[in-house]
Every structure is written in structure tokens, then in C-alpha cells.
C-alpha positions as a LaTeX table, in Angstrom:
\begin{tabular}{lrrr}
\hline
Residue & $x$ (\AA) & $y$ (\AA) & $z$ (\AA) \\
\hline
Unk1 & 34.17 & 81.56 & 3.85 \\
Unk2 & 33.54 & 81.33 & 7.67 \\
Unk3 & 31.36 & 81.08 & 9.59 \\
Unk4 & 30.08 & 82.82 & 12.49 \\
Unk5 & 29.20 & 81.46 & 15.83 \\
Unk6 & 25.35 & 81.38 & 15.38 \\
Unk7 & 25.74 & 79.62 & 12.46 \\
Unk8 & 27.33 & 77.12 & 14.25 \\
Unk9 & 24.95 & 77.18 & 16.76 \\
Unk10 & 22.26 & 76.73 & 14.58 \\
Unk11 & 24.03 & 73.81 & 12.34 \\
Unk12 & 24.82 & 71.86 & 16.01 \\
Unk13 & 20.91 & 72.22 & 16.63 \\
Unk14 & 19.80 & 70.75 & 13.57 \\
Unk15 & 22.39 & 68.46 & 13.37 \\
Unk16 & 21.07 & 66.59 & 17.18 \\
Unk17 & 17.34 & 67.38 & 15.35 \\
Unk18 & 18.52 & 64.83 & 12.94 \\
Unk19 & 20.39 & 62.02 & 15.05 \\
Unk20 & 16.90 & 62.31 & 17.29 \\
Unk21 & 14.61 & 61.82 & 14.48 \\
Unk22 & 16.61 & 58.91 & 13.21 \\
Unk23 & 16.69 & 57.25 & 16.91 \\
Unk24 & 13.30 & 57.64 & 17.24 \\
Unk25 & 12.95 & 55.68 & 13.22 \\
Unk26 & 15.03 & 52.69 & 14.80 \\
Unk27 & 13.68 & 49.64 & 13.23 \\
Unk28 & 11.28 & 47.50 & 14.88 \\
Unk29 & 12.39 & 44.34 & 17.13 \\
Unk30 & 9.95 & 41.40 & 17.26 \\
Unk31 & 9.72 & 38.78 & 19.46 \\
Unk32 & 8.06 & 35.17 & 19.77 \\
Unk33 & 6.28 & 34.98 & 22.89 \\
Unk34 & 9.13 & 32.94 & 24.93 \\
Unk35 & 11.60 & 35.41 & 24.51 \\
Unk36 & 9.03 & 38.34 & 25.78 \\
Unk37 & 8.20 & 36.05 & 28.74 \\
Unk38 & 11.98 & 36.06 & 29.38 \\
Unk39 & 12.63 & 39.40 & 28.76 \\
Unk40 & 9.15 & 40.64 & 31.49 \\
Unk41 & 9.82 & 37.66 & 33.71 \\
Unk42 & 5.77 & 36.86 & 32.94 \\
Unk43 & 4.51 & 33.57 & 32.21 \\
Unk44 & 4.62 & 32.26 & 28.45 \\
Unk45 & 0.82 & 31.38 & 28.62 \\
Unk46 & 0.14 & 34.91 & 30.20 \\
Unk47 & 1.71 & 36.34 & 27.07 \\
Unk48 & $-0.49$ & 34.02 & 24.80 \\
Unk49 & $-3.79$ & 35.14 & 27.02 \\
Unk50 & $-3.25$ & 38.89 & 26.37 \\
Unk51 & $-1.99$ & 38.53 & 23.41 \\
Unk52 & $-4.56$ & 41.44 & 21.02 \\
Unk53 & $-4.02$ & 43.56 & 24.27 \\
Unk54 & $-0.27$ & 43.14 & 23.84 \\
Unk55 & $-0.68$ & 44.28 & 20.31 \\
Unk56 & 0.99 & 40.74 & 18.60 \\
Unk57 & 1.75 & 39.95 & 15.14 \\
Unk58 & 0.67 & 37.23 & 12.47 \\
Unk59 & 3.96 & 36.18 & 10.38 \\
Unk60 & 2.24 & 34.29 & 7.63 \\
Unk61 & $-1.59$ & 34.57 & 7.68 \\
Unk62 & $-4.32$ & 34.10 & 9.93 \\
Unk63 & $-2.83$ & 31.23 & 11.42 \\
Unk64 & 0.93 & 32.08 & 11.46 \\
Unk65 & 3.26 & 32.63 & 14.57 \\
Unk66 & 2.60 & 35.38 & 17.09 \\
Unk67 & 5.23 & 38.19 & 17.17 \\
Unk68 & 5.42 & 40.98 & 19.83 \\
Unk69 & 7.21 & 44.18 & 19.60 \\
Unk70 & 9.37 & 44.06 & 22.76 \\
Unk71 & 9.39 & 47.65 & 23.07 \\
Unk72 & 5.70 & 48.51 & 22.73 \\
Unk73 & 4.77 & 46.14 & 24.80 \\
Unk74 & 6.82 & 47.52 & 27.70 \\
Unk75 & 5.39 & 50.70 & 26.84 \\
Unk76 & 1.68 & 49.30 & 27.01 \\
Unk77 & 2.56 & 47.54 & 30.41 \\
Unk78 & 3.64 & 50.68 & 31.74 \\
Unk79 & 0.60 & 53.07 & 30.47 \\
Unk80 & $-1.50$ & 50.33 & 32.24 \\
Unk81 & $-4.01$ & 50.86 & 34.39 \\
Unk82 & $-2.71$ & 49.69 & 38.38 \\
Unk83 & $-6.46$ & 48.45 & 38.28 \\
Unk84 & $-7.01$ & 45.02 & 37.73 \\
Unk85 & $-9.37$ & 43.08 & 35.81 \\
Unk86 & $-12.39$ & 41.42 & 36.90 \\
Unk87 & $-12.05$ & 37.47 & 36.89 \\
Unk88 & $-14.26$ & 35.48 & 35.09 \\
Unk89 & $-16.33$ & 32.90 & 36.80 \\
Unk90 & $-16.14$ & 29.18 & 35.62 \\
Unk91 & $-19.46$ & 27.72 & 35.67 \\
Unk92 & $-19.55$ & 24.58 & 37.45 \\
Unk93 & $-21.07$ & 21.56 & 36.54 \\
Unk94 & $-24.27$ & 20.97 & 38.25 \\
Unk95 & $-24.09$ & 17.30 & 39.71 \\
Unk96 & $-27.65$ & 15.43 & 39.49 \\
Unk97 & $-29.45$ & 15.17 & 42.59 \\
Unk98 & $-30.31$ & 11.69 & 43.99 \\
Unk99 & $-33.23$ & 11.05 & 45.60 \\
Unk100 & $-35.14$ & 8.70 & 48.23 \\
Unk101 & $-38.58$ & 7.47 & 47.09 \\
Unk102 & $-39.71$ & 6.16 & 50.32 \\
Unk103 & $-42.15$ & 3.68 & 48.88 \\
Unk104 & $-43.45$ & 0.31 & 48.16 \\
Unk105 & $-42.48$ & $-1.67$ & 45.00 \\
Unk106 & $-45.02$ & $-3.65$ & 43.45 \\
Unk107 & $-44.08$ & $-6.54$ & 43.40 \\
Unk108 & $-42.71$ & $-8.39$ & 39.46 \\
Unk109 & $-44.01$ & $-12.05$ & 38.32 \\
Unk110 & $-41.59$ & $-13.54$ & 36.33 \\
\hline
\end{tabular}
């Protein structure tokens, strides 16, 4: 048996089909937030802000430690919009006004 040149052609195409396809299944790497702050040179308390934006990860229930998938995150930083978000205002804290009484005091027997 032999085999002709398109057949080889054809076997070299769907062999790269297959090493793509497996690439593209490579398995997922999570991160804690420090080591994403590292790795985007962002601060660690940025990374816990934006955290649902940034896609995170419970390990272990509702209250269990944040992971990030270091990958999709770049990939959601760089789909971003250059636009940036409106700030929220801090309401201040009203101080309370002091005022004159320009007036007589009656006067207190003891």
C-alpha cells in the first residue's frame, strides 16, 4: 500500500486540525487574586473591586476563596471598552449648623 501525495496532504491537514483543537482544550489555570495582581501589575484590591466583572471563582461555597482564570481575564481586559467608568460620589456628612441667638436670657433663681 502507498499512498499518494494528496493523501498525504490531506492526513497533514487533519493531523494540525487535531493538535489545534487540543490547544485550544488546554486546561484551565486559576489564580488567587495576588498572583493576577502580579501577573497585570494592577492593584490586589482593584482585583477584589471588579471581581464579577473579572469573571472570579468560589472554591468551596458561597463564601470560599476567589479564583480568576488568568487567561480570560486578559482576554476581558483587552475586549474592554477604552471608556471609563463613571465614579461614584461619596456622600458627605452634613456637619450641624451652629447658630447665634442674639437674645436676652431670663434670668434663673436658684
Amino acid at each position: 500500500m502507498t499512498l499518494e501525495p494528496d493523501d498525504v496532504e490531506a492526513i497533514a491537514v487533519r493531523v494540525l486540525a487535531l493538535v489545534r483543537e487540543e490547544l485550544d482544550r488546554a486546561p484551565v489555570r486559576y489564580v488567587d487574586a495576588s498572583t493576577l495582581a502580579k501577573a497585570l501589575s494592577i492593584d490586589r484590591s482593584w482585583i477584589y473591586a471588579h471581581a464579577d466583572e473579572l469573571q472570579a471563582v468560589r472554591l468551596g461555597g458561597p463564601n470560599g476563596r476567589l479564583r480568576f482564570d488568568l487567561d480570560l481575564v486578559r482576554r476581558l481586559l483587552h475586549e474592554a471598552p477604552a471608556t471609563p467608568q463613571p465614579r461614584t460620589r461619596r456622600r458627605r456628612r452634613r456637619r450641624a449648623k451652629v447658630t447665634e441667638v442674639a437674645a436676652d436670657l431670663l434670668p434663673i433663681d436658684p
